[in-house]
N, C-alpha and C positions, 0 to 999 in steps of 0.2 A: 322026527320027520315033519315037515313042511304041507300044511294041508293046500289042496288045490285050491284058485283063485274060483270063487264061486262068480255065476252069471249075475249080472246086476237086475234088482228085482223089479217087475212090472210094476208101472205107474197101476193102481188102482183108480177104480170107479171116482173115487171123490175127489183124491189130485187130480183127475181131470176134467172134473164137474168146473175145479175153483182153481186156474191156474196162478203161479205166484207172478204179483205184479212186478212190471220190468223197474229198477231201480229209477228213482225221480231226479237223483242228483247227476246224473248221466242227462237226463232229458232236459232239465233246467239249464244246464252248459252249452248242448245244443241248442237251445233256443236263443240261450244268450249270444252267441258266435252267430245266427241267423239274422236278429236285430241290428245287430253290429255290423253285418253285411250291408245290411237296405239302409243303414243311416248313412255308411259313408259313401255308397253307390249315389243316395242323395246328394247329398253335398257335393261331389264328382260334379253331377247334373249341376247342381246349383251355379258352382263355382265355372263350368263352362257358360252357363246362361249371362252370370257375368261379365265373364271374359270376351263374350261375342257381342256384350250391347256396349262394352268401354271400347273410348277411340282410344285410348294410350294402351304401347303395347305394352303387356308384362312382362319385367322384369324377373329373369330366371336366375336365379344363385348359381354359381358352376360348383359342381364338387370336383375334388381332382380325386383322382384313381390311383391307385398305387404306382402305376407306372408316367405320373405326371411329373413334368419337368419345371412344375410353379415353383416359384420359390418364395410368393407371399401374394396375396391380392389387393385389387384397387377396385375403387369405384369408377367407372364412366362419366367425367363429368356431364356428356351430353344426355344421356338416355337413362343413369341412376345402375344398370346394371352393376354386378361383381364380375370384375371377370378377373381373367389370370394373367400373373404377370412375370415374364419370363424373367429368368436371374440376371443381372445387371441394367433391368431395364429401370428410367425412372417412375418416379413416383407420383400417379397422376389424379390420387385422390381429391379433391374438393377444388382443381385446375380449371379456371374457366378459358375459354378461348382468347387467343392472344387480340389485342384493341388492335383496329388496322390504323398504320402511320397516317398521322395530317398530313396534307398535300402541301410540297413548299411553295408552290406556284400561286403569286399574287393574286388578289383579285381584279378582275377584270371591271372596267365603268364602263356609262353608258356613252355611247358617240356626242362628240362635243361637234353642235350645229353652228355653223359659220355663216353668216349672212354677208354674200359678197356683192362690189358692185364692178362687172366685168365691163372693160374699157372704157371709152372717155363718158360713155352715157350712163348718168346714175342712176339712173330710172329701170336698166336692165341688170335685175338681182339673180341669185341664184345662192337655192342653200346647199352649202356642202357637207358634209362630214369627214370625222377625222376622227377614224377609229380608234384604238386601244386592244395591241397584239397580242400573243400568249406571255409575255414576259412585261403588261404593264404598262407600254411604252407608246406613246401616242404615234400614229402611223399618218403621216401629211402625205407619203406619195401620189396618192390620188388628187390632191386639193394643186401638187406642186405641178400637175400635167397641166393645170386646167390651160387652155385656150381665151382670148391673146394673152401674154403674158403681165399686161400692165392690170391689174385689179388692187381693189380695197378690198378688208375681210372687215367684223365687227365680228367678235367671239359672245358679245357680253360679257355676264357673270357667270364666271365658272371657279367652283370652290375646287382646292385641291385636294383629292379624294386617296391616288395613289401614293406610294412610297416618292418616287420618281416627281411630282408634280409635289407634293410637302418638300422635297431636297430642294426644288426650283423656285420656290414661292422663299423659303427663308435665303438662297440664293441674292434674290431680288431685293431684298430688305423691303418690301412691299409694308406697307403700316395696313393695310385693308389685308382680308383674306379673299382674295379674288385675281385672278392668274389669268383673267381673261384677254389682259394684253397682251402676255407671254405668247397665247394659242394665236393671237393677231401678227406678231411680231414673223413666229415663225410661219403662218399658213400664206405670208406676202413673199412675191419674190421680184423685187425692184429693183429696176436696174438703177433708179434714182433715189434708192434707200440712201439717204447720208451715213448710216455708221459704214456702211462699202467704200463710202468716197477715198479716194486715192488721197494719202497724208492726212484721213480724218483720226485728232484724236481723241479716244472718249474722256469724257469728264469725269471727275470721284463720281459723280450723282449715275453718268451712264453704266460707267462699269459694270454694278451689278447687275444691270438689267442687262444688258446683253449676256454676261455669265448664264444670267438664269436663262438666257431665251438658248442660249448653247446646250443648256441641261435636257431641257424639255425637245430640244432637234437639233442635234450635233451635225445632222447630214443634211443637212438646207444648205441650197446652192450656194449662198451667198457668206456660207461658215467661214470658209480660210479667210476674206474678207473682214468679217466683223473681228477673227481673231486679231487682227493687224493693228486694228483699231482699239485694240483691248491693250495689247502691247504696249502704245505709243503711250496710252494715255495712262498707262503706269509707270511707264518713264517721266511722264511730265509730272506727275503726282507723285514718283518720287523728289523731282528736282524742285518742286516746288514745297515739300514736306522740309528740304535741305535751305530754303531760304534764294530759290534759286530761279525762280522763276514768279514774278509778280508784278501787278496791275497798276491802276489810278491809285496814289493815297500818299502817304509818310509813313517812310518804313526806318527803323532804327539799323542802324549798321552792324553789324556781330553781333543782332540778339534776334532780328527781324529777317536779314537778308545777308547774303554773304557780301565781300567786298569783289569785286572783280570787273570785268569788262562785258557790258551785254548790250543788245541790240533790238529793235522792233521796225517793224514794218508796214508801210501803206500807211501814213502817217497824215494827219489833216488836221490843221491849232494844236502842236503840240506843242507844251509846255514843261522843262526840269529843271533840278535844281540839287546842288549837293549844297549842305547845312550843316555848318559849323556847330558845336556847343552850344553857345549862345544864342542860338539865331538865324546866326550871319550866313550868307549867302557867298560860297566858294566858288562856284560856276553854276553857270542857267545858261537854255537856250529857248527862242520862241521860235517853232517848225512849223510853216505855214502847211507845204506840204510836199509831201518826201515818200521815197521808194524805200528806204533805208536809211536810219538813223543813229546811232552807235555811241555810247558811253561811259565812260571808265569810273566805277565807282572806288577809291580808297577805304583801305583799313581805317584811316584817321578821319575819315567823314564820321560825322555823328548819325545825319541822318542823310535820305532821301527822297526827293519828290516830286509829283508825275502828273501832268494832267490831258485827258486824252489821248495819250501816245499809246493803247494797246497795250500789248503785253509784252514785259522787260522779259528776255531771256541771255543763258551763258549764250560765248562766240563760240 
């Protein structure tokens, strides 16, 4: 038989004089987990005090969550953040911002100042200008209205600065680097300009200058003009490259000049002669003066010769 559970026996006088002390290792945990409290409560503090006296903002790390749809991270090139980076997106770690494109657009100069002198009085000047548009290109419309129409310009020196005015100046075969005639040529508009003259034709030496002065203002009144004059006088400078067109002197026959029948005009002492091999003297004539004078040169001439008769050309 199982004896009864007996009542549990009263605390006595002395156990309760001297109660037993509560365990230390239990209180030492507590205090530590307390410490551990207030230091990182600190720091909290701390690290906001920080954060509110810095102007950049902080950077927060993202975590992804189980149900996140990252499939790797990047850095922010602008701001340094992590953030996340959806699946097939690219990759924009350490990317800085694309350079914006140069602009193709020339540079612009500064107005080239004309010092004109309007109508028959030289004494009444007047400076003009002659801009430079968004694409470079020197702008005479204004200078081409002016009022009466008969004037002189003076450009001075003016260096070639744009694309447009460097094409124009090697154009011109200019030995100087100064375009300042070009800017004259075109800011005039004469009605007594000689390269306009009716059957003017330019010379090797004009040609290029008017080329160039076409480059520099293609739309000056007096353009289909000068062009005409551009034409003829490459005709003649070719016919004369062919032996087919020439002046005062002694020209050798098939090496100098072609053989053939040519002519000149407005004639005052003129003096010719075709020249045998040795010397000798085949035909001459002395042309006091003459509308028109006419002469057949042969193959079998050696030479021939000219004195003030102008310029021999083909019939």
């Amino acid at each position: 038989m199982t004896d009864p559970p007996q009542p549990p026996a009263e605390p006595s006088w002395t156990d309760m004089a001297s109660p037993p002390p509560p365990p230390k290792r239990r209180r030492g945990l507590l205090a530590g987990v307390a410490v551990a409290v207030l230091v990182v409560a600190a720091l909290g503090v701390g690290s906001g005090l920080v954060e509110a006296d810095s102007d950049e903002p902080a950077a927060v790390p993202a975590t992804a969550s189980p149900s996140s749809n990252c499939s790797a991270y990047s850095v922010d090139a602008s701001t340094g953040a992590v953030v996340c980076k959806a699946p097939g997106a690219a990759d924009v770690i350490n990317q800085a911002p694309p350079s914006p494109k140069p602009s193709s657009a020339s540079p612009l100069r500064a107005p080239v100042i004309l010092e004109c002198s309007l109508g028959d009085d030289l004494l009444a000047t007047s400076s003009l200008e002659v801009p430079t548009d968004a694409k470079s290109r020197p702008d005479f419309t204004d200078v081409w209205q002016v009022k009466p129409k008969k004037y002189s310009c003076d450009a001075g020196l003016v260096v070639p600065e744009t694309p447009l005015e460097k094409t124009a100046h090697a154009t011109s075969k200019y030995d100087n680097l100064d375009i300042g005639t070009l800017y004259t040529i075109c800011a005039e508009v004469d009605p007594t300009d000689p390269y306009a003259e009716a059957g003017f034709k330019a010379s090797p030496e004009q040609i290029p200058e008017i080329n160039a002065a076409l480059t520099l203002c293609p739309n000056h009144p007096l353009a289909g003009k000068w062009r005409q004059s551009v034409q003829r006088g490459k005709a003649d400078a070719d016919l004369e490259a062919q032996g087919r067109i020439f002046g005062a002197g002694t020209f050798l026959v098939g090496k100098e000049i072609k053989a053939g029948t040519y002519v000149t005009s407005d004639l005052d002492g003129c003096y010719w002669e075709r020249q045998s091999r040795n010397g000798g003297i085949i035909d001459n004539n002395f042309i006091t003066a003459a509308r028109r004078v006419q002469v057949t040169i042969r193959s079998t001439d050696y030479a021939f010769h000219s004195e003030r008769c102008g310029e021999w050309r083909p019939v």
